[in-house]
C-alpha positions, 0 to 999 in steps of 0.5 A, spaced: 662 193 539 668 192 545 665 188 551 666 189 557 672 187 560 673 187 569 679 189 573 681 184 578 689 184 579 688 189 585 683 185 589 685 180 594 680 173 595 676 168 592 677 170 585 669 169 583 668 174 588 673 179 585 669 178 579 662 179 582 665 184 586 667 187 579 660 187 576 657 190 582 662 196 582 661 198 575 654 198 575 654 203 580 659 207 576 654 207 571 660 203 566 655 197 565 648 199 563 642 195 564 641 189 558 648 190 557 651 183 555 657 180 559 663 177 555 662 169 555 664 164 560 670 162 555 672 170 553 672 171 560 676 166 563 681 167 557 682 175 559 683 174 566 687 168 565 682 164 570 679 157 569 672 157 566 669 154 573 671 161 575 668 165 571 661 161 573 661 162 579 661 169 579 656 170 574 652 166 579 654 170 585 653 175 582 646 173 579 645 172 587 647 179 588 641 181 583 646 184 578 644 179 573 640 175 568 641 170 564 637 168 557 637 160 554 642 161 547 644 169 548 648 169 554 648 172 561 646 180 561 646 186 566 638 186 569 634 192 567 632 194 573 639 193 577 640 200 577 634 201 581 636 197 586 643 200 587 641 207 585 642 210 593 649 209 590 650 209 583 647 216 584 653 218 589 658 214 585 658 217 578 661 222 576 658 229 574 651 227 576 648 230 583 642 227 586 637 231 589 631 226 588 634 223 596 633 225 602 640 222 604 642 222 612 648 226 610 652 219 610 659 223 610 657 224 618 655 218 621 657 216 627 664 212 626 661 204 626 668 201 627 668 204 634 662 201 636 664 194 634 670 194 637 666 198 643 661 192 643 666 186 642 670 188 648 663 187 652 662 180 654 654 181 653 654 182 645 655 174 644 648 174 647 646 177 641 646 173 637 640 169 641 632 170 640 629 176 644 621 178 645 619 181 638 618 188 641 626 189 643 630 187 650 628 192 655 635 195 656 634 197 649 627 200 649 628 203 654 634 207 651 628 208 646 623 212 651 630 216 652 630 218 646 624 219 645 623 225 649 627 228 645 620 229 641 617 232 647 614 225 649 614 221 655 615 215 652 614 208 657 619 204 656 613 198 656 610 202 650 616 202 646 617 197 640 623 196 636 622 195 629 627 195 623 626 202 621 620 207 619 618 203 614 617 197 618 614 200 623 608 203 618 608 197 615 607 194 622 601 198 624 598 199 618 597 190 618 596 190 625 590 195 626 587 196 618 584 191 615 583 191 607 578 194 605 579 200 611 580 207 609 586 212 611 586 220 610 592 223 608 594 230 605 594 230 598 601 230 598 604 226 601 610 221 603 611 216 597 611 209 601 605 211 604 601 210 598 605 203 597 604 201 603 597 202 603 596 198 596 600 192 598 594 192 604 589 193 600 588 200 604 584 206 601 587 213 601 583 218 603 586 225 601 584 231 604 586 239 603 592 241 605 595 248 606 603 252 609 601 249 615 599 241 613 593 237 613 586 242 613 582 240 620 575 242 616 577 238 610 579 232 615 573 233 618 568 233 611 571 227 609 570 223 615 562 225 614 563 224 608 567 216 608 567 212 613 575 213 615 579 208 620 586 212 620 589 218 619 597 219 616 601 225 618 608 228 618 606 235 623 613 237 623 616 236 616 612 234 612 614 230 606 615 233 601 612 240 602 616 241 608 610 244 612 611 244 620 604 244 623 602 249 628 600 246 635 594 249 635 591 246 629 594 239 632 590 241 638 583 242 632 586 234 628 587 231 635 580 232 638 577 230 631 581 224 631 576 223 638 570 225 635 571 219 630 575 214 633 581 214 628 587 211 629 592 216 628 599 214 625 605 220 626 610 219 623 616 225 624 622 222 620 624 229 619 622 231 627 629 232 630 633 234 624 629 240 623 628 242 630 622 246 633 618 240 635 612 242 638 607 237 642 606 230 638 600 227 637 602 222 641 602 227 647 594 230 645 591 223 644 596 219 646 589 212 647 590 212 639 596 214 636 602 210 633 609 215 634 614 213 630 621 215 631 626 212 625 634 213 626 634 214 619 636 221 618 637 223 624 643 219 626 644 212 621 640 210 614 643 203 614 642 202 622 634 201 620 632 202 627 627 206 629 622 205 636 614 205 635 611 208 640 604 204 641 598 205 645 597 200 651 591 197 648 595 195 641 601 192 644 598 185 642 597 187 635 604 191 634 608 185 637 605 180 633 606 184 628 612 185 628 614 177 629 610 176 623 614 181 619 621 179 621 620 177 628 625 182 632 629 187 629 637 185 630 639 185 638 647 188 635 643 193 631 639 196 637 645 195 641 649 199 637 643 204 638 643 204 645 649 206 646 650 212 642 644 215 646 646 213 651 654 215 650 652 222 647 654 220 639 646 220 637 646 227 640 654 229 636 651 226 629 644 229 629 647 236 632 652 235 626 648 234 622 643 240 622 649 244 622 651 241 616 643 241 613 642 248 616 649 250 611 645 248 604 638 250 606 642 257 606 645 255 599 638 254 596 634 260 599 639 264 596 641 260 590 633 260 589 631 267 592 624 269 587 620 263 586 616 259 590 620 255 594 619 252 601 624 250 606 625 249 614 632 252 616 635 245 617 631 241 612 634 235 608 629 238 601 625 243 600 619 243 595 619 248 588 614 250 585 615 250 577 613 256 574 610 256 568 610 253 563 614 248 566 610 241 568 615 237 573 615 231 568 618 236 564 623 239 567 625 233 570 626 230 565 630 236 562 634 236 568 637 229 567 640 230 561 643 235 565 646 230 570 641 233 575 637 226 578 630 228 581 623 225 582 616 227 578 611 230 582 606 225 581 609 220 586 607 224 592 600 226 589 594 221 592 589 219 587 587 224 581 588 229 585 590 236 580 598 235 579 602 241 584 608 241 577 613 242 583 619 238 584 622 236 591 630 238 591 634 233 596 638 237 599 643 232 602 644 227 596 650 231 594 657 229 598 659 236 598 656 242 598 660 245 592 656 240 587 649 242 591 651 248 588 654 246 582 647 242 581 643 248 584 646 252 578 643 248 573 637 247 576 637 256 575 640 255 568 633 250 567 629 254 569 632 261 566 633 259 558 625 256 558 
């Protein structure tokens, strides 16, 4: 069996970081497997004509990265669940394979970061970010907040506005602020992934409830409040994850006014809000005294910024700040500083109208691509939601499509409880770098689909 064997001679440093750097590399590109045994320390050193000293602490830096595991008496292996960790992007990296179990934020548009740097370290004020700020954010930066707020058709205060280090974060925040385990939260029947987590890790019951094309069924909604005692609700109204289904404003009027009847929380989570467009009035316009507003920036503008702004009401304030501070204590000033300026700049707006535009192209290609069967899209939707036709279940034909270099995610991680499976599959749009291997990746999804 030949070991595996790193090219370093091109890469400037510390050579145990061009090691790491190696091992990391060819783990994305798929060349090093989980449980895959690396070459001893002396064998190392031997190839690379480095000291054996060297090669120990690359394994260590790598083993620090998470890359590796070492066993007593058989040597030093790739980790198993080390392709998991990167898979954002080992799936981008590999040759032939084309991702569509992400909903990437079309990272080939970001805005130019180096610009912003550099912008930022002309600015005599950035050194002050290097200092403790109020858990919520400076004002300066929840006020760009509340400006962008507004692009949601909320008029946001400043006041209410806290910064946190992503939707994730801010969900997670809510949910430890305002449940307590033990406490029960409606969510469609389908639903966002991290939802379901979430909810585990804070001993939180998920309630499912009907849903149809336009979202949670206010009726369903109503009976399960009769029918458990329920604290919250979980919605996405504008695209919801992963059916795509966008919420008519007057059902939104139906759900909020049940909301009051019950004293529920209401958490809204529109993370595909702008980039679909067409937002209607948010919850946190119609019942503004109880609802969370979260705003992420994730896939409108940047994923790797994790900035989004949390929306509260005045009376939680206390809890969500405390929240926060318990979690990570404020969100990086750089990275909300980074943020504020391109609200206010105008490249928040350029990037999020770039990528609609870029969005807008391949939800054509698949609507066309997949014209005669069940599939749900928004115009400008970074996924769209296939209904399998028969007699495919989604763990079979997911797992048939990763043979065939197509990465998607099986049906039942959206699925609450014991709910029936869909047998349906959300293909990620934005995954794929270009729309050329979309394409080619839609045609095998077609050619699956036809030869069953």
């Amino acid at each position: 069996m030949t070991m595996w064997q790193p090219n370093i001679s091109d890469r400037n440093g510390p050579r145990y970081i061009a090691i790491a750097d190696a091992i990391e590399i060819d783990i994305k590109k798929g060349k090093l497997d989980p449980g895959t045994r690396l070459p001893t320390h002396r064998d190392m050193a031997d190839w690379l004509g480095v000291t054996v000293g060297t090669v120990t602490r690359g394994y260590a830096e790598a083993a620090r990265r998470g890359l590796l595991r070492g066993e007593t008496g058989r040597g030093t292996f790739v980790g198993t669940k080390v392709h998991q960790q990167l898979i954002c992007h080992q799936e981008k990296i590999k040759a032939g394979v084309v991702d569509m179990k992400l909903t990437l934020p079309f990272e080939m548009h970001n805005p130019d970061l180096g610009q912003a740097l550099k912008e930022a370290a002309q600015d005599p004020a950035t050194q002050a970010l290097l200092a403790y700020y109020p858990s919520v954010g400076r004002q300066i930066d929840r006020e760009a907040g509340a400006e962008w707020l507004r692009r949601y058709n909320l008029e946001a205060d400043p006041d209410n506005v806290c910064i946190t280090v992503g939707g994730q974060n801010s969900l997670a925040v809510t949910l430890s602020a305002m449940f307590r385990p033990g406490d029960s939260v409606a969510v469609e029947g389908i639903t966002y992934p991290l939802i379901k987590t979430l909810a585990h890790r804070f001993h939180i019951k998920l309630i499912p409830v009907d849903q149809d094309e336009f979202g949670m069924v206010p009726e369903s909604l109503e009976d399960a409040c009769r029918q458990n005692t329920i604290q919250g609700i979980y919605v996405m109204p504008t695209c919801q994850n992963p059916t795509t289904a966008r919420m008519p404003e007057y059902r939104r009027h139906e759900i909020a006014e049940i909301t009051r009847r019950h004293d529920l929380i209401v958490m809204e989570d529109d993370a595909y809000g702008l980039t679909v467009g067409d937002f209607g009035v948010p919850f946190a316009a119609l019942v503004p005294e109880r609802t969370f507003f979260i705003a992420s920036l994730s896939k409108s503008i940047a994923g790797g910024m994790r900035v989004a702004y949390l929306h509260a009401p005045s009376r939680h304030l206390s809890a969500i700040k405390s929240a926060i501070s318990d979690m990570v204590w404020m969100t990086p000033p750089l990275m909300a500083d980074i943020a504020r300026r391109w609200i206010t700049d105008g490249t928040a707006d350029l990037t999020l109208a770039t990528k609609r535009k870029e969005a807008a192209r391949r939800t054509q290609l698949a609507t066309r691509m997949l014209k005669g069967l069940d599939f749900t899209v928004q115009k400008t939707s970074y996924f769209g939601w296939l209904k399998l036709p028969e007699p495919w279940t989604s763990s079979d034909f997911v797992r048939i499509a990763e043979k065939n270099d197509i990465h998607l995610s099986t049906d039942d991680i959206f699925v609450v409880g014991r709910q029936p499976l869909p047998h349906a599959v959300r293909l990620g749009l934005s995954g794929a770098p270009t729309i050329e291997e979309l394409e080619s990746g839609m045609e095998k999804i077609l050619t699956i689909l036809n030869h069953q």
